[in-house]
N, C-alpha and C positions, 0 to 999 in steps of 0.2 A: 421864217415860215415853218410852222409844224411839219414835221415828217410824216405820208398820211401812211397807214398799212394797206397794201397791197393785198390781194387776195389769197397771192401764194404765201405772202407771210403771217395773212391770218390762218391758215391752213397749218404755217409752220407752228405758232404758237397754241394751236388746237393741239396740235402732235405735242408738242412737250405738253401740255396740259394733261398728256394720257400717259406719260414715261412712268410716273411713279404709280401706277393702276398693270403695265402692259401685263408683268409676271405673273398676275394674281387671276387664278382661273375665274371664266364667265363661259354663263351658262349661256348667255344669248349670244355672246360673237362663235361659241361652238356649234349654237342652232343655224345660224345664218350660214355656216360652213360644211353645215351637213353632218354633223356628230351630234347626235343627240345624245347626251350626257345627263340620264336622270340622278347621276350620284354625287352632283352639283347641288342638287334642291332636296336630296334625299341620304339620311332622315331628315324629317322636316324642322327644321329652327325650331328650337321653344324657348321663351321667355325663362331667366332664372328667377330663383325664388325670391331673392332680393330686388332683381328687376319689378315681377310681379308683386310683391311687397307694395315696395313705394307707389310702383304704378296708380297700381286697384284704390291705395289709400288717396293718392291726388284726385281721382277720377271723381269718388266719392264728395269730395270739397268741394270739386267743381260741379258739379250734379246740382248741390245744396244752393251755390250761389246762385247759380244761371236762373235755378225756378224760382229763389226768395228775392235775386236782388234783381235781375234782368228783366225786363218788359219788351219782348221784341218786337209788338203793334207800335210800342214808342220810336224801336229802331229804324222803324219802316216810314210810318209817320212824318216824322221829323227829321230824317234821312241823316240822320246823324249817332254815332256812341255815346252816350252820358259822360258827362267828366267824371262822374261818380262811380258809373260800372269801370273805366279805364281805371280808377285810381283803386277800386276792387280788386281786380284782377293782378295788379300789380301787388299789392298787398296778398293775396293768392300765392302769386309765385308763380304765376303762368307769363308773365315776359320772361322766366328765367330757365324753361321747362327743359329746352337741350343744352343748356348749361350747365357745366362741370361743378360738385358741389364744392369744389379746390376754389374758384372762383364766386360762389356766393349762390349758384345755381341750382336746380331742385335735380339735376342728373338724370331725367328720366332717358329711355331710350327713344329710338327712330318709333320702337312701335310704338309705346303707351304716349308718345309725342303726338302720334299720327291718330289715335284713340283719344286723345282728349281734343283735339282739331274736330274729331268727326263729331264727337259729341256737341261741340260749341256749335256747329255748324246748321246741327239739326236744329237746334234755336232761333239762333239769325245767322246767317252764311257772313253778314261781315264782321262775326269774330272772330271765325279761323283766319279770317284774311288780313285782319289788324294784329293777329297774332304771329302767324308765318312771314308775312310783309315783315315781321321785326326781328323773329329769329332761322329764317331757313335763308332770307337774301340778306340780311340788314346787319348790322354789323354781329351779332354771336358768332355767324360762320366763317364768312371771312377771315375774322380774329383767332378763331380758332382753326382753322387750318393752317392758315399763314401768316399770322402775328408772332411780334418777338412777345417775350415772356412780360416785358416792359407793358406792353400793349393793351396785353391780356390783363396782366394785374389794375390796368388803370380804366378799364372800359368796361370789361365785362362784369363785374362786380355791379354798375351801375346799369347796364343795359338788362340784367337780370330782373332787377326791382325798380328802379326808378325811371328809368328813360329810354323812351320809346324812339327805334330805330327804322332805317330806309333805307333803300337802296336806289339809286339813281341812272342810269344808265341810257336809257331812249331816250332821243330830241326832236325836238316838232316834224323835224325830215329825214328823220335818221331813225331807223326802227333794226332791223336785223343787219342789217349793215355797216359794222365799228369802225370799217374805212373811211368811213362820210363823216366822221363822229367833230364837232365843232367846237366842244367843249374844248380851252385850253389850262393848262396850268405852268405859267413859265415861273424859273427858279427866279428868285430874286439874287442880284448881285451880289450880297453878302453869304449864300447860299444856305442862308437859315429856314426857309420859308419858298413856298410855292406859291404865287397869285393864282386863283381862278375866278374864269370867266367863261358863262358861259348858259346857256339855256338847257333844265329838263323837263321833259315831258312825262305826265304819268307815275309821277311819283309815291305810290301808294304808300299812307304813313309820311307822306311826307309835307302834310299843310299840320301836322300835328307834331312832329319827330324831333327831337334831341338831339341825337348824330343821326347822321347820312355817312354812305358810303357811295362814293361819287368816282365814276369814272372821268378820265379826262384824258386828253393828248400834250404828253412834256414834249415841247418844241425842242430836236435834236441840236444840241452844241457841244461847246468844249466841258469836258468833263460830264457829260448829261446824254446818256445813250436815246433818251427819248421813247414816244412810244404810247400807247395808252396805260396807263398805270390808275391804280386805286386807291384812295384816298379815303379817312377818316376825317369828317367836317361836322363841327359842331353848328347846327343847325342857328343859333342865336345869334353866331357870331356876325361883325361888319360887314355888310354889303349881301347878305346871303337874304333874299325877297321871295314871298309867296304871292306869285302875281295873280292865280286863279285857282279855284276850289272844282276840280272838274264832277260832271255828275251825268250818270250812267244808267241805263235800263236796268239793272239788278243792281246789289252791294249796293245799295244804296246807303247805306252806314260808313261805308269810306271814306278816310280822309287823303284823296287821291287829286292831286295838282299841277299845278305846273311853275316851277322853282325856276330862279335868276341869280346868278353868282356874277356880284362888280368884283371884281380886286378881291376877292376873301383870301385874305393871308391862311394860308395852312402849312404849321412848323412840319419842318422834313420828317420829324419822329414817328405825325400822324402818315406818312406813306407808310402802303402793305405792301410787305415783300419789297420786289423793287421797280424800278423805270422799266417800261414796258413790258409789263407782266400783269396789266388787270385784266385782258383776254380770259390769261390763264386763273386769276382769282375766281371770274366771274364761272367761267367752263367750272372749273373742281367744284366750286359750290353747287353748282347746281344739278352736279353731279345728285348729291343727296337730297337737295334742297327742293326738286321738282315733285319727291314725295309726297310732301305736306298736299297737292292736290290732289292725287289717290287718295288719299287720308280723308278727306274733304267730301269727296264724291261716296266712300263707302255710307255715309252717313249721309245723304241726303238718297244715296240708292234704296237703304233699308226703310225709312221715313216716305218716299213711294210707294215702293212694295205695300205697305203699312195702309196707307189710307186707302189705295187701289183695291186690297184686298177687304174691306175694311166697307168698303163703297159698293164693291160687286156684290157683296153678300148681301148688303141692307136691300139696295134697287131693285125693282123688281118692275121685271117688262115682260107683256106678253104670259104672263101666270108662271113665269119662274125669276129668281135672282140673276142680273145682268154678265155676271160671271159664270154662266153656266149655259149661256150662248157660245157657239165657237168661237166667233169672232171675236169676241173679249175674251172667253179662257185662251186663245194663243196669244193674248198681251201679256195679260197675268202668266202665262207659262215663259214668256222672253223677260218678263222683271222680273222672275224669281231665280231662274236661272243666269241671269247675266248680272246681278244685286249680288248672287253667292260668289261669281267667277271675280266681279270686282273685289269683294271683300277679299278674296283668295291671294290676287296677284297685288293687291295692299300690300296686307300685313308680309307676306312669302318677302315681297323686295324689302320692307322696312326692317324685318327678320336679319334678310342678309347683312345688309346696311348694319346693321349691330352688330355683327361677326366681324367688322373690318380683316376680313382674310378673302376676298372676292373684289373682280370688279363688278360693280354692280349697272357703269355708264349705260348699257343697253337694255338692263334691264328696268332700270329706272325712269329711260325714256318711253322704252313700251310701255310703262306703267300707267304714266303720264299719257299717254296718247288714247291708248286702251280707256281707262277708265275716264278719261273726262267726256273722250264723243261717245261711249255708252251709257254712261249716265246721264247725258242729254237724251237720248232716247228713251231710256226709262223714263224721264220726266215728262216728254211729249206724248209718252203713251199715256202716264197721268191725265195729265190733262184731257186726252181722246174721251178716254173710261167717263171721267166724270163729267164732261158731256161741256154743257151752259156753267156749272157748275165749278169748272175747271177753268172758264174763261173769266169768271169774275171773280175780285178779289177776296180775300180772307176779314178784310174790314166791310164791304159791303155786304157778304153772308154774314158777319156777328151782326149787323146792322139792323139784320130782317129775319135774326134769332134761328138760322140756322149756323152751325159750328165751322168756326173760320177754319178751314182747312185754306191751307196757300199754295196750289197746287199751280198756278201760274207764277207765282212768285219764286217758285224754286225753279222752273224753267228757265227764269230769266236771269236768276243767281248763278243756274248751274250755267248758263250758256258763255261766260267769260272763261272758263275752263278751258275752252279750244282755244284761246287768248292768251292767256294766261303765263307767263314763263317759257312762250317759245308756240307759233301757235301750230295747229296742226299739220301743215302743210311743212312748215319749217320743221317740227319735231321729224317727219318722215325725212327730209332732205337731212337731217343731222344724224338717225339712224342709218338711213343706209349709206351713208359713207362711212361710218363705223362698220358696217355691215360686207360694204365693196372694197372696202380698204384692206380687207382680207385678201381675199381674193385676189385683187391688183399688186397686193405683194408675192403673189404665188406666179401669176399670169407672169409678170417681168415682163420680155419681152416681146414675148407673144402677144401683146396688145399693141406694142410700140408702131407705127404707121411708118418710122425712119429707120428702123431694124433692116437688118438684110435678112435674105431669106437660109443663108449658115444662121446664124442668130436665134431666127424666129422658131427655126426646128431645134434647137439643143433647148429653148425653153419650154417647146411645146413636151419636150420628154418629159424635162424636170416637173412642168404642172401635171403630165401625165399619170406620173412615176405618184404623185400627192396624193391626187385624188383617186388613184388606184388603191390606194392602200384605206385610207377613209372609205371611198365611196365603191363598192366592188360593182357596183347594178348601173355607175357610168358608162360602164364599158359593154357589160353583157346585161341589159337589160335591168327587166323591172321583176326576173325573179330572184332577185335579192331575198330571202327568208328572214324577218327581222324577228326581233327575242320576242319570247311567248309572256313576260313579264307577270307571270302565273303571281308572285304577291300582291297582286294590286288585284286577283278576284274580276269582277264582271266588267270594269273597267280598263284593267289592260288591253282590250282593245283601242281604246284611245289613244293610247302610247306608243302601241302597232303601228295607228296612224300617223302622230305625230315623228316618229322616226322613218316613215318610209316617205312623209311631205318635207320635213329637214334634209331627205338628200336630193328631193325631187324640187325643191328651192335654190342648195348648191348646184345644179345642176344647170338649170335656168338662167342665174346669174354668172354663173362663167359662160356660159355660151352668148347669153346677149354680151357681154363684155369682147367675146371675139365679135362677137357679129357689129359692134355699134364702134368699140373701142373709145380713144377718147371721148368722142360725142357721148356714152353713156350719162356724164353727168347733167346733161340736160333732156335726157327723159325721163321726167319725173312724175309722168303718169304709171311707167314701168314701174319705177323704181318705188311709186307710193304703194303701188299692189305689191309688192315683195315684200314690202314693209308690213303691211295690213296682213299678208301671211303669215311670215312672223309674229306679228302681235299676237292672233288666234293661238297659233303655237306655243306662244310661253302662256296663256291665259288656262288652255286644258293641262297644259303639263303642272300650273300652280293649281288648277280648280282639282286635278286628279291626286296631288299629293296632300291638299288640305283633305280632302275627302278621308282620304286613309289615315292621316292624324286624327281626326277625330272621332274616325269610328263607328260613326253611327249610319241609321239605316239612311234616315233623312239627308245626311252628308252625301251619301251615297245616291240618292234620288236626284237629287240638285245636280252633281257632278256629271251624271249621265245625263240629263238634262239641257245642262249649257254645253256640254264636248258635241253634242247631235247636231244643235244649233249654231255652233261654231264649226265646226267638220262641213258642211254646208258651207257655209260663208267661201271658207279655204278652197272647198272644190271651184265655184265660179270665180274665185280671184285667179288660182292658175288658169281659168281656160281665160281668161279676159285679158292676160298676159299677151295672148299675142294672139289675140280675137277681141278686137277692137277698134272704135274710130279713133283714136287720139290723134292721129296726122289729120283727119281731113277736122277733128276740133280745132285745131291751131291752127291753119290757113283760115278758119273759119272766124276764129279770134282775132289773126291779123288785119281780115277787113273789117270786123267792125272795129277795131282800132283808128284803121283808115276812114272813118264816116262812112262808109256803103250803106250802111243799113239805119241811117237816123231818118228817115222818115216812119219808124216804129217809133221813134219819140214824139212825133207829130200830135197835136191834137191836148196837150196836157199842160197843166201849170205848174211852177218851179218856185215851192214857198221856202226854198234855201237860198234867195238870193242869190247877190254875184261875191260875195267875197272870195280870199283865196281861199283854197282846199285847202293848204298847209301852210303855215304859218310859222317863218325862222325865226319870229321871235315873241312868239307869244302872248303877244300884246291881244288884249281883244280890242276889236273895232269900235265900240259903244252904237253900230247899228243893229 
């Protein structure tokens, strides 16, 4: 019987997943801690010339193909990629595009990576996603973080230009949870080779894909420490079944499924890294890899903007343009400023991410969090703005000759985003324990409940003694005086603010930490607002340093702009911290767990039948 991982061991393998990241400064575990460190993000990254070289020159190629060879009415249409545009692209050099040019690959960086995503995306959202699906989870990364040399030479040469990658991981019942995970892969006798068996879910790129990279569980024995480990799997190979082509309210251009592994012999060579360590493969990847949605959303945020403003100007109600009413100019004024802030805290992470001298873990999940649920909003304001307009499609306006704008269709593309690589809820539960884990190293044992009370006080010194020296306005107050940040001009006030909320965060989160202790990690409505605070925080400290790189008056409008709008947000998250129903939500949730309350269901029909809700083995029913 497989060894399953336990919670604490997945905890343990999350910590080593972060050993070779812990020495390298971040700017967001310093924010969550109350040191506001703008000379982390400052001066601001700029692309090298060689970088922007190559860049600008790929962007241009792809620019050319998307309008001469792409039809995205066909992508939507037909809910499917051309085999023609795939074998395009490939011939492009965009499978190959974070690939090392040592390995066959076009070498771009995180940014102009994350720039030709946004670009594709503004087209049809499921090319960034047939793209990144290949090389931000699918095997390029992997391979290249934690491939032997052997690996690398024999894989990614091919995943560059000819064959299209996946990444395998969630099962019909098993989604955030690796504990549960079903998939097995026992060594074979001879110990050449691993059998796998096993069921996955959601395989994007993967009713199409070449190699996979497949998580699994090695049944612990003699010589075989066990464990979930990752695996390179040539997709053609014996026993390897695409049982079902799944299909989706948006992306509908996806080749996303559900895969069946009999017996697929895979040689030990194809193991990455080692026996239980695909935890850790999958964490490091996605370390950078969660990007490519930032990257994604920046380009469908400006592409709103675009037609909203575009829409407001032409319409005309009431004897002026419909943008020029309040209630739509503060739409238009939250997509223009929260379009720039996304674009901001994009490129800023994708920036760092290309300096490999930072960790980037927290900044990279804010990213991801930040911009995928704001540019869901930005797209639902679209849609508002443009009224009937918004709610029908881009085929039935070309239909009846007016101009397909698809402004519901990006709603629905953009809305997998919160899905996507870790979904909302779960990115906050995985920041703030990056976040707490601070803190909880400092606390020791002054959180402990089995501590004695000698104990409790020589730690409460030492966390004393910490945050005295970081946070002086813990102790005495909120007349802390923070720096006047005079080079950043009319905006250093945001930075005022974001340094006196960073300590007024550390603050918050050690005290609830006394106050909840253990149980902290199950309040996650706290914890999601500490998060959401956060985020706001690295979004104006990125919107306020992009501003000042580029100079301009505009830069500087936008900047002030989104920090007002967000500095807002920030103030009712701390009072909601601990002004709130969240206990009397969750007894509330409990009963209707309990049935109390189904006679609210009363009265209504049920056109999803009885089948199971989940499905271990993905077989479909044929009713």
């Amino acid at each position: 019987m497989a060894e399953k991982v336990t919670e604490q061991q997945s905890r343990k393998l999350a910590e080593e997943s972060r050993q070779t990241e812990w020495d390298k400064p971040s700017f967001g575990k310093e924010l969550f801690l109350g040191r506001f460190r703008p000379d982390l993000i400052e001066p601001h990254p700029v692309p090298s010339d060689e970088d922007r070289r190559r860049g600008e020159a790929f962007l241009a190629k792809l620019e050319v193909f998307l309008t001469e060879e792409v039809d995205p009415a066909e992508i939507e249409r037909d809910a499917k990629i051309p085999d023609r545009v795939i074998k395009g692209l490939c011939e492009l050099g965009a499978l190959g595009m974070n690939i090392s040019t040592e390995y066959g690959g076009l070498g771009l960086s995180h940014l102009y990576y994350g720039r030709a995503l946004a670009l594709s995306g503004t087209w049809h959202a499921s090319l960034p996603t047939l793209l990144s699906a290949h090389q931000s989870i699918g095997v390029p990364e992997p391979l290249k973080v934690f491939g032997t040399e052997e690996q690398k030479r024999k894989y990614l040469p091919q995943v560059a230009y000819d064959k299209v990658s996946a990444f395998l991981l969630t099962e019909p019942d098993v989604g955030s949870d690796p504990a549960r995970m079903h998939t097995t892969a026992t060594p074979t006798d001879d110990g050449s080779a691993y059998l796998l068996n096993g069921v996955k879910l959601w395989t994007t790129n993967g009713v199409i894909a070449d190699l996979l990279v497949v998580m699994a569980d090695v049944p612990k024995s003699e010589g075989h420490r066990g464990g979930i480990s990752a695996f390179v799997v040539d997709a053609h190979a014996s026993g390897v079944q695409v049982l079902h082509r799944n299909q989706f309210m948006g992306l509908r251009g996806i080749e996303n499924g559900v895969t069946r592994f009999e017996n697929v012999r895979v040689p030990v060579e194809d193991l990455i890294a080692q026996e239980g360590r695909g935890l850790k493969v999958a964490l490091t990847t996605l370390n950078t890899g969660r990007l490519s949605l930032p990257a994604t959303c920046v380009g469908a945020a400006k592409w709103c903007l675009k037609m909203a403003r575009e829409w407001s100007t032409e319409r005309v109600q009431w004897g002026q343009p419909v943008g020029k009413h309040e209630a739509v100019a503060k739409k238009l004024a939250f997509m223009a400023g929260t379009a720039f802030a996304v674009e901001a805290v994009s490129e800023l992470s994708s920036l760092m991410a290309d300096e490999d001298r930072r960790d980037i873990r927290i900044e990279a999940a804010l990213a991801k969090l930040f911009c995928s649920e704001m540019t869901c909003r930005i797209a639902d304001e679209l849609v508002q703005i443009r009224g009937g307009r918004g709610y029908e499609t881009a085929a039935s306006l070309r239909a009846r000759g007016e101009r397909a704008v698809g402004a519901e269709q990006a709603l629905r593309d953009l809305r997998i985003n919160r899905i996507f690589e870790g979904s909302s809820e779960i990115m906050k539960l995985l920041i703030a324990r990056e976040a707490v884990d601070q803190h909880l190293s400092i606390a020791g044992a002054l959180i402990d409940p089995d501590a004695d009370t000698k104990t409790k006080v020589k730690a409460a010194a030492q966390a004393a003694k910490f945050y005295s020296r970081w946070l002086p306005d813990l102790a005495v107050g909120e007349g802390q005086k923070p720096r006047a940040y005079p080079e950043y001009g009319p905006l250093a006030r945001h930075l005022r603010f974001v340094e006196r909320s960073s300590r007024q965060l550390a603050r918050n989160t050690f005290y609830a930490m006394s106050r909840w202790q253990g149980a902290m990690e199950r309040k996650q409505a706290f914890l999601g607002r500490v998060v959401d605070i956060g985020a706001d925080l690295w979004a104006i400290s990125a919107v306020v340093a992009r501003a000042r790189m580029l100079g301009t008056a505009e830069a500087e409008e936008l900047a002030d702009l989104f920090c007002g709008q967000a500095r807002r947000r920030v103030d009712q998250a701390f009072h909601d911290l601990w002004h709130n129903d969240d206990a009397d939500e969750y007894q509330a949730a409990l009963r209707i767990l309990d049935g109390r309350y189904t006679f609210l269901e009363e009265g209504i029909l049920d056109p999803s039948g009885d089948d199971p809700l989940i499905s271990s083995s993905g077989e479909p029913t044929g009713k």
